[in-house]
Structure formats: C-alpha cells, structure tokens
N, C-alpha and C positions, 0 to 999 in steps of 0.2 A: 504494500500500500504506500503511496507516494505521501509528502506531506510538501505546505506552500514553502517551507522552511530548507528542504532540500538542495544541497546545493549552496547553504550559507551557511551553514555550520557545522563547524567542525566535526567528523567522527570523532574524535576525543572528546569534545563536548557531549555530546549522544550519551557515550558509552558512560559519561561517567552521571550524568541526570539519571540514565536509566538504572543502573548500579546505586544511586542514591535514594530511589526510590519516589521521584516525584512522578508527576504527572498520574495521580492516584485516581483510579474509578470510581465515581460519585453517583449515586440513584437517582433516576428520572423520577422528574416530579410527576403533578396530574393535572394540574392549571399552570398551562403555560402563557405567557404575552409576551409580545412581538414589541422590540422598539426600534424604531426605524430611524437614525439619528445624524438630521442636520445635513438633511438632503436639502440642501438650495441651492440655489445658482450658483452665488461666490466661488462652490466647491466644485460645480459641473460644469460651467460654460454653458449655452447651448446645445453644443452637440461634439462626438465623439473628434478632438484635438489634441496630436500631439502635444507633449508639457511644454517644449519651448515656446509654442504658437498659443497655447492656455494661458498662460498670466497677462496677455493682453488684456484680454478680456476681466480677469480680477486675478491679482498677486497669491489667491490662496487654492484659484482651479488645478482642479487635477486630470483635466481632461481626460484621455482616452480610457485611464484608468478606469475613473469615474464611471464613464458609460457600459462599461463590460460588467462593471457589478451592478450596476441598474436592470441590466438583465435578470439577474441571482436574485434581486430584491423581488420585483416584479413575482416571481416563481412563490416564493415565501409570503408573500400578502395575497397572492390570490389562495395559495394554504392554510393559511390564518381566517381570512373571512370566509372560506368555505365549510369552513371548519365551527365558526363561528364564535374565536376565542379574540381576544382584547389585541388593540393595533395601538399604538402610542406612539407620537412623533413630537421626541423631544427637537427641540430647533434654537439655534443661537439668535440669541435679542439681544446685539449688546445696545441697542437705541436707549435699554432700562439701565444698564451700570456697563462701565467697559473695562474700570478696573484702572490702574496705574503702571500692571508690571508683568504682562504677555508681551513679548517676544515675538510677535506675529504680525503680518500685515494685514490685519483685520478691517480695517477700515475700506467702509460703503461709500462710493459713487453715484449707484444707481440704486433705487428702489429696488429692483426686479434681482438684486443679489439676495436678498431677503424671503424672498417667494420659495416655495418649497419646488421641488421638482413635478411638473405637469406629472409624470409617467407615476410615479409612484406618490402621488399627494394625498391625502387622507378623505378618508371617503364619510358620510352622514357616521353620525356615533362613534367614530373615532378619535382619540386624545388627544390633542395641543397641548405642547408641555413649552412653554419659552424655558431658557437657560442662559445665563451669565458667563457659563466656567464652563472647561472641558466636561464635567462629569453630568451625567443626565440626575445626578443624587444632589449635589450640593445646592442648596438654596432653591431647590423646588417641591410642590406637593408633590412626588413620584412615588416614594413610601407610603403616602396616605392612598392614591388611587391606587399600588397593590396590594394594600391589605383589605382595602374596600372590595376587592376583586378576588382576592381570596389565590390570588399569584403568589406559586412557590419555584416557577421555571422562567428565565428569562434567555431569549433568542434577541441577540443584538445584532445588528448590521447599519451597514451606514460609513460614515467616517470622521474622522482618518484613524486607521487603526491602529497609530501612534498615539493617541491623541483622544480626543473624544470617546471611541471606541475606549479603549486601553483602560482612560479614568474611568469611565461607566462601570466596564467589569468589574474593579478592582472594587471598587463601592457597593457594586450589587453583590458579588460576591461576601463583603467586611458586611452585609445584613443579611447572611446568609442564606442569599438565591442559590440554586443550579445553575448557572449562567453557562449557555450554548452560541459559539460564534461561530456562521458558518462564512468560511475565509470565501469564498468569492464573490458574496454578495457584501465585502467591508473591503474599502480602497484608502491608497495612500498615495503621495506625490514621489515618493521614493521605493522601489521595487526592498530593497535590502532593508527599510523601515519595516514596511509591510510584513514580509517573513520573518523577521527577528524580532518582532514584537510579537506574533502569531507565537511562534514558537516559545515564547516566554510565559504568555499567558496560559498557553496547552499546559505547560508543565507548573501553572502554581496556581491559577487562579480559573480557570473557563473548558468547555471540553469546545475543542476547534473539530470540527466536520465541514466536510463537502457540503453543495444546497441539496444533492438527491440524500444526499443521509441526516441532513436537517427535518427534511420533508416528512422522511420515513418514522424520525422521531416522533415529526408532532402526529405524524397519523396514530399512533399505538399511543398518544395519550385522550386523543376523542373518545369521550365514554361509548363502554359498548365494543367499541375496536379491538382494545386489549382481551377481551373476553372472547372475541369471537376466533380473534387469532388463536387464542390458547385452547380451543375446542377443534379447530383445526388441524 
C-alpha cells in the first residue's frame, strides 16, 4: 500500500516510528461530520493554475493543487449528504480580528477571495463556522455544535494541510475526536509540506486514508450498514 508520504522520508525514519510504536489503531466512531475547511478563493484561484501563475491572482492560491483535491472533496460531500450526516465549513474571516503576528500574506483585495468555492459551497442546513486562527477549534462555537450533534468522528479536508488542516486535527484530536484525513481531498502550496505533515499526523494524531477508503468508512458507520455487512 503506497502512502502521500512516500518518497520523502527517510526509511530510517519509517523503520524506526514503526519500531517505536506510533501510529496506533484507534476505533471508528458512529456519528461522524465532515469539515470542509477554508475552501475560498484566496486559496483556489478560479481555476486549475500552475503555483507560479497562482499568486497572481492572490499570494496565498495554491492552484492546480487546489483543484485536484476539489475533486476528492466533491466525492466526500456528496457521501456525507447522502448519507445524511453533518457538513461544517469552517472558513477564515479575518475582516472580524487578523491578529498582529501571522506570517502570511493574508491580506484581501477582492471580495470574491472570501467566497467559498462555487463547487463545493454549503448547501441548505449546512454549518458556517467563521474562524480567526489556523484551527477550526480556537475561538469558535465548533465544540458546542459537536456535542449538540452528538459527533464523536471527524473527517477533515480542505486546506493547507500544513496549516489549517494540521491545527484543526491537532485540536480535534486534544478533545478527543477520531479524527480521519483523507490526503487527497486536503492541499498545500508545497508538495514536501503536504507529505510530511500527512505523515506526521498519521503517526501521532489522525488516521490518513485515500477518498475510496474514506468513503468506505463512513459507509459502515450509516446505521443499519454495519449490521447488514456483519450478517453478510
């Protein structure tokens, strides 16, 4: 089985995480939600662009990346509403606070960097969560709507998987969720970001799967499913 991480780390590294014993099996929960996080424009361009030809457009696009997991997303939200379980789209507002000491070139030109991604935008009954900070936890109600919801699994995607991603897990995991990040539907402006942050989090904090074995998760926690397989 291949991993996104392949290729940028070390076998020595491998040998000796796996000998140390991380990347520990964790039980699937039974109410899973989906947060789809900080899909807007700033981060996608328009449309599928090379990264030199992206920061035109806004200093923090990741283009072509970007569009390839919009695919993967796309896959997982039509699994989630068909399903019929909770969609959540935390999204950055720094219009509310921007803070004094990011590192980033966040700053808005255009309205329309703020708009969620047409393709994967939130559909009736779905959550708006604004956010301040990398993490979809810090300074919002996102713990009160999971526990209102009775969420003990969380499936992230979105981006930057440096970043955004990264803080989310690391928070949803510290209140301890199951946290599932399925690597292709989560992008970064940097390919060596992207895998070596995946790979960091597989082995301490989130279990990393493909979208077809993301899928297959949430299907075995639709009630009724798990029952029917195991009579099977």
């Amino acid at each position: 089985m291949s991993n996104p991480w392949d290729g940028y780390i070390p076998q020595e590294t491998l040998d000796h995480y796996r000998q140390a014993g991380f990347s520990k099996i964790t039980p699937l929960g039974t109410k899973p939600a989906l947060l789809v996080i900080d899909m807007q424009y700033s981060t996608t361009g328009e449309g599928p662009v090379p990264l030199s030809e992206a920061i035109a457009y806004h200093p923090m696009n990741c283009g072509e990346y970007a569009w390839k997991a919009i695919d993967h997303i796309k896959v997982l939200l039509a699994a989630f509403r068909e399903a019929g379980f909770p969609v959540i789209h935390p999204h950055l507002d720094r219009r509310r606070y921007d803070g004094k000491h990011s590192r980033m070139p966040t700053g808005i030109v255009n309205e329309r960097h703020w708009e969620i991604v047409k393709e994967v935008a939130p559909i009736e009954g779905e959550i708006l969560l604004p956010k301040t900070t990398p993490s979809s936890f810090f300074g919002t109600p996102l713990v009160k709507y999971l526990h209102s919801l009775k969420v003990d699994t969380l499936f992230m995607v979105g981006n930057t998987t440096s970043g955004c991603i990264r803080a989310s897990v690391i928070d949803g995991m510290a209140y301890d969720y199951k946290v599932i990040v399925p690597h292709e539907a989560c992008y970064d402006r940097a390919p060596v970001s992207h895998a070596v942050n995946l790979f960091d989090m597989a082995a301490k904090y989130a279990e990393v799967v493909s979208t077809d074995k993301a899928v297959s998760m949430l299907k075995s926690m639709v009630p009724g499913r798990a029952a029917d397989s195991a009579a099977a």
